[in-house]
N, C-alpha and C positions, 0 to 999 in steps of 0.2 A: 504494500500500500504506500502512496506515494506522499509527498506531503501537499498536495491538492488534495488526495485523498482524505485526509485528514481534517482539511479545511472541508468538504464537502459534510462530512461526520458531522461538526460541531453543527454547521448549516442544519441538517436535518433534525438537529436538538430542538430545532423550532425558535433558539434564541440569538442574540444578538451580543454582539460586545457592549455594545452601550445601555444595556441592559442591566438594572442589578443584580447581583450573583449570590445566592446564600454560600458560604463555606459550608463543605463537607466537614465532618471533626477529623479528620487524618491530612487537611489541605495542606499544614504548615512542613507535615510528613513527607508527602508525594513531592513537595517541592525541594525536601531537604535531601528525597534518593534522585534528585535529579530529571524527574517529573515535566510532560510538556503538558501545560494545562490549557484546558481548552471550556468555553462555555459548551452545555449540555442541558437539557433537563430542567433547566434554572439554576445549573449548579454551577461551578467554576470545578471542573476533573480533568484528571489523569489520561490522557488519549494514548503516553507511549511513555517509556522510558529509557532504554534499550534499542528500542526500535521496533517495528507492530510483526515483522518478517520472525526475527528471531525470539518475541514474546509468543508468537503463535507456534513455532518448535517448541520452544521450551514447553510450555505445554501441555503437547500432544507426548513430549519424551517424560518428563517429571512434572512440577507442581509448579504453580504459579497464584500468585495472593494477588483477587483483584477485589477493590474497593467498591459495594456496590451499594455502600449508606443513599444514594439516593432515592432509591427501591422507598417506597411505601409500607411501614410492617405496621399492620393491624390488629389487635386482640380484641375478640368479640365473645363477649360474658353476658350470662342469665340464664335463667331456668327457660330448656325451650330454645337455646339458640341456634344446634342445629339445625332445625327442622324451621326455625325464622330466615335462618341461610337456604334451607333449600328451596323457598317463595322468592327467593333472587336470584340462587345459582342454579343450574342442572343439572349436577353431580348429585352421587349420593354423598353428601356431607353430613346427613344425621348418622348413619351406618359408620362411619370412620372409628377404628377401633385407636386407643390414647397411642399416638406417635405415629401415625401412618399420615400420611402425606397424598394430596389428591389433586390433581391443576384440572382449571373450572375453567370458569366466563363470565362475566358480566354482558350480558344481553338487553336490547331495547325492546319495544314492546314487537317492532319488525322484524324479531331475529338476528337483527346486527350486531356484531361485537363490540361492546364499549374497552373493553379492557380482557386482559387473561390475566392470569393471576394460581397461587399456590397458597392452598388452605390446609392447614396440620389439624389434629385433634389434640388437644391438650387434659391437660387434667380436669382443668376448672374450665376450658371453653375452647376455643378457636383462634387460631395466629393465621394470618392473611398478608400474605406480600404481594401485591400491586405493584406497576411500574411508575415510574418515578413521575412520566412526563404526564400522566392520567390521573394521580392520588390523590388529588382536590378534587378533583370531580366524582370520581372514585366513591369517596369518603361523603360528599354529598349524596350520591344514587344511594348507597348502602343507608345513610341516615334517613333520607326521604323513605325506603321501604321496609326497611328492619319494624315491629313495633317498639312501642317507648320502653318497655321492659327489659327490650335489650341495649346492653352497653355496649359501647363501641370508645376502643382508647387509640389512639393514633402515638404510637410508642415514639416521639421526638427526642427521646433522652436516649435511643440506642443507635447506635451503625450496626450495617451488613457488611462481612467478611466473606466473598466466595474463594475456596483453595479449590485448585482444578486442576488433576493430570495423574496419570496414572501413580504417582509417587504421590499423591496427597493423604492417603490413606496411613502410608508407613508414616507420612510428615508430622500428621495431626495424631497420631497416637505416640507418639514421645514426647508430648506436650501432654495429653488426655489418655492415657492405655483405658482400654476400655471401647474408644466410640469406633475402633474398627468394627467393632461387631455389628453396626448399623448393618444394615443393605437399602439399597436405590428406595428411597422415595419413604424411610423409615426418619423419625426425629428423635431425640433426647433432648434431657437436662442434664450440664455437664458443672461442673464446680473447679475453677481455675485461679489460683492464685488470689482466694477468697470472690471471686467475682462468680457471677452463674453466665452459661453460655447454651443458649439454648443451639443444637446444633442438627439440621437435619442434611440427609445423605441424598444431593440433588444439586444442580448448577445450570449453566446454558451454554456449554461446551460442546456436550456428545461425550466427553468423558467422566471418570469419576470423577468424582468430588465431594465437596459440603460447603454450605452455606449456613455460617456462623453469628448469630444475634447474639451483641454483647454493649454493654451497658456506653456510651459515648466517650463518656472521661477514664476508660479501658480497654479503648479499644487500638488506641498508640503502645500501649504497653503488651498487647498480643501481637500487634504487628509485629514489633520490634522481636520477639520470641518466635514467631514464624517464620521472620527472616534470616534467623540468623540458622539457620536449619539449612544444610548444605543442599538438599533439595526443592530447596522453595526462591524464586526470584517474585520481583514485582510486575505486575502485568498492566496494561489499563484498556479502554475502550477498544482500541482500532482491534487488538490481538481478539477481543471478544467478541466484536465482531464478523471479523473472518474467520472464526473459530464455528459460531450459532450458525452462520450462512451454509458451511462444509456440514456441518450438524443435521441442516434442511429444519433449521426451529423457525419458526416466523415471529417477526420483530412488527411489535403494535403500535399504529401509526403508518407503517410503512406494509408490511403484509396481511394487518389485520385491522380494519376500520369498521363502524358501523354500515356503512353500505357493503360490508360484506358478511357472510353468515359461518357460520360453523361447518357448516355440508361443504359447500365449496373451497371452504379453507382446508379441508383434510382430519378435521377437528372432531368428528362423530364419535370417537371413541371417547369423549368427555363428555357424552349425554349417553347415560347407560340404557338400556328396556326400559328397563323398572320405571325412570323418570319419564322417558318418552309418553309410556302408557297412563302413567300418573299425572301429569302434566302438571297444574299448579305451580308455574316459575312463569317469570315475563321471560316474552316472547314463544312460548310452548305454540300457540299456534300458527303463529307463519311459521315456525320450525316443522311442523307435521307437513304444511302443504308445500316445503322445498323438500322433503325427504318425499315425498308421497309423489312429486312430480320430477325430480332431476334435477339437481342443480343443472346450470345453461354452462358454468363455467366454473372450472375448477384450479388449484395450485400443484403446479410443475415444479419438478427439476429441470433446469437448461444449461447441456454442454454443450459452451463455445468453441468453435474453431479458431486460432491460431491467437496471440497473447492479448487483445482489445478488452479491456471489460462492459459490457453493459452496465448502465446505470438502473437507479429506479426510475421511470418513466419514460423506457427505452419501448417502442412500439415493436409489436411480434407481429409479422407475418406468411402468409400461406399462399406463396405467390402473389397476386396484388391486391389480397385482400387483408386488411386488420384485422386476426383476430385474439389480440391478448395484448398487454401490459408487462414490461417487468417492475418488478417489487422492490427486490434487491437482488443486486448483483457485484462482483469484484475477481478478484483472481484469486484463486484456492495457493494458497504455499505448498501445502498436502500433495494435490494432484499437478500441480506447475499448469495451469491451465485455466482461464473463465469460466466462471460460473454462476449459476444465477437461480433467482425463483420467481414466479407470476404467474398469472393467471392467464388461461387461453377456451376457448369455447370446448363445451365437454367430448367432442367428434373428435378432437386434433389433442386429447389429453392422454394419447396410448402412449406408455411408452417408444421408443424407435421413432416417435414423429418427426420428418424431418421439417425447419422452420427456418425463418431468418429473424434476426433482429439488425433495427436501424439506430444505428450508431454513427453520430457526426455526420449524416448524410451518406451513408454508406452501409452495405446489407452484409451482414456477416453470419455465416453460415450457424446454427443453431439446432441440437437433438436434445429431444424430452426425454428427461432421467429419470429413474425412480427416486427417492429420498428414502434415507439422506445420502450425500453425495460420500460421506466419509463415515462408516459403521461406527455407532455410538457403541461405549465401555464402560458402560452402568456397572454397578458392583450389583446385579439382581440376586434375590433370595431362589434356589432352583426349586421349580415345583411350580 
């Protein structure tokens, strides 16, 4: 990724340099390991340090600590709250057994995607992490439809920690023995140097990892303990994501917006039977009549021919006709080659399809992939 490339990231943050910026609690951090910061989110972060090429190696070979305080983390308490969450989400979220981890949707009354999102079961209730650039609004839809009995806490006094790569497992248990025993999509409570760390086994890589909530004014003092771990460097934005994009995760805002739905998006597996047939969630019924009639158009993988990358808002086509969008797109480090993701009419969404995309005034040659482009390394529970 280039450093246009970079400047193009911050652009898509939706925000501006002259814009004001909240500090992350790790900013005076990132900037002290040599950190190129970049508006984001509202945020003022970490896009590279190292470089986004070799943060994306490291990686995929060991571990890498990325800062992702900007993420929305929710706690949702009352008698009754899961089943208050599932009149907003699709998932079964009352069923959640304490520590199992489940990724939803926030849906409009049209079936659109307002937001994705990763909801745990806790002891006393629910933890909910949202993306950063939707969490006000988020936090509004959730208040507006939860009832009043249930609480909703917007945890401002913690940062997110994601360690991600195959070596993060050995990393984080010589700090914690113990939370190896996780598996993908499992959570605990962990206790560190008198501080609690709530950790679950789950990232936006494709590979293992975890994602660590820890109190704000302790969360320099883990870093600093994470890094000094011969397996672990610092990572920031660009590496994450051409890391999500190889992954085939869709990034909201960019792959996943209210004018698009869950079906189309590749997303069904996060509306189980059960709910389908249950229904009672917004948007349940334009969801029955795109499942019930086909989505028109669905999400791709697309391998590029020769080094170009596609942008998002690069037009697809089928000889001289429009039919699809890309979403995002960039150059995989993994496969040395373009890559990309978007939508195209549901006819031309076999895999083998051959396509073009228009790039700078120019057609470059284009095959529909399956996803993800690069096998995810879940630590899964067998069975």
């Amino acid at each position: 990724m280039s450093e246009a490339d970079c400047d193009s990231m911050a652009d898509e943050g939706g925000e501006t340099a002259t814009l004001p910026l909240d500090p992350l609690p790790l900013a005076g951090w990132h900037r002290a390991h040599g950190a190129r910061m970049v508006p984001f989110a509202g945020y003022d972060m970490p896009i590279q340090y190292d470089g986004i090429m070799a943060e994306h190696h490291w990686t995929r070979s060991s571990a890498s600590l990325f800062d992702v305080s900007h993420m929305g983390q929710l706690r949702v308490t009352g008698e009754g709250a899961g089943e208050a969450l599932e009149a907003v989400l699709p998932g079964n979220i009352a069923g959640l057994g304490e520590g199992q981890v489940r990724y939803s949707l926030l849906l409009d009354d049209n079936g659109g995607v307002l937001d994705d999102l990763m909801v745990t079961r806790m002891a006393d209730g629910y933890y909910l992490v949202v993306n950063g650039a939707t969490k006000w609004d988020d936090i509004a839809h959730l208040i507006e439809h939860l009832p009043d009995e249930i609480t909703l806490n917007h945890m401002t006094d913690h940062a997110l920690l994601a360690l991600q790569g195959p070596g993060a497992a050995g990393a984080l248990a010589a700090l914690l023995p113990g939370v190896e025993a996780l598996f993908f999509m499992q959570a605990g409570a962990f206790a560190w140097q008198g501080h609690e760390l709530w950790i679950s086994r789950s990232g936006y890589t494709g590979e293992d990892g975890f994602e660590i909530s820890v109190a704000a004014d302790a969360v320099a003092q883990l870093a600093d303990a994470l890094l000094a771990l011969d397996a672990v460097r610092p990572a920031g934005l660009g590496a994450r994501d051409s890391l999500r994009l190889e992954a085939g995760l869709p990034l909201y805002g960019h792959d996943l917006d209210p004018l698009t739905d869950p079906i189309s998006a590749g997303l069904g597996f996060a509306i189980p039977r059960a709910r389908r047939e249950q229904g009672a969630f917004i948007g349940h019924a334009a969801l029955m009549e795109r499942i019930a009639s086909g989505p028109v158009r669905r999400r791709v993988g697309l391998l590029l021919d020769g080094r170009q990358p596609a942008r998002e808002g690069a037009t697809l086509l089928s000889g001289d006709r429009e039919v699809g969008t890309v979403t995002s797109g960039g150059f995989s480090p993994t496969l040395e080659r373009p890559i990309a993701m978007g939508y195209v009419t549901t006819d031309l969404a076999a895999t083998g399809t051959l396509l073009e995309v228009e790039v700078r005034n120019k057609r470059l040659a284009a095959q529909v992939c399956a996803l993800p482009f690069v096998p995810h390394r879940y630590h899964r529970k067998e069975g």
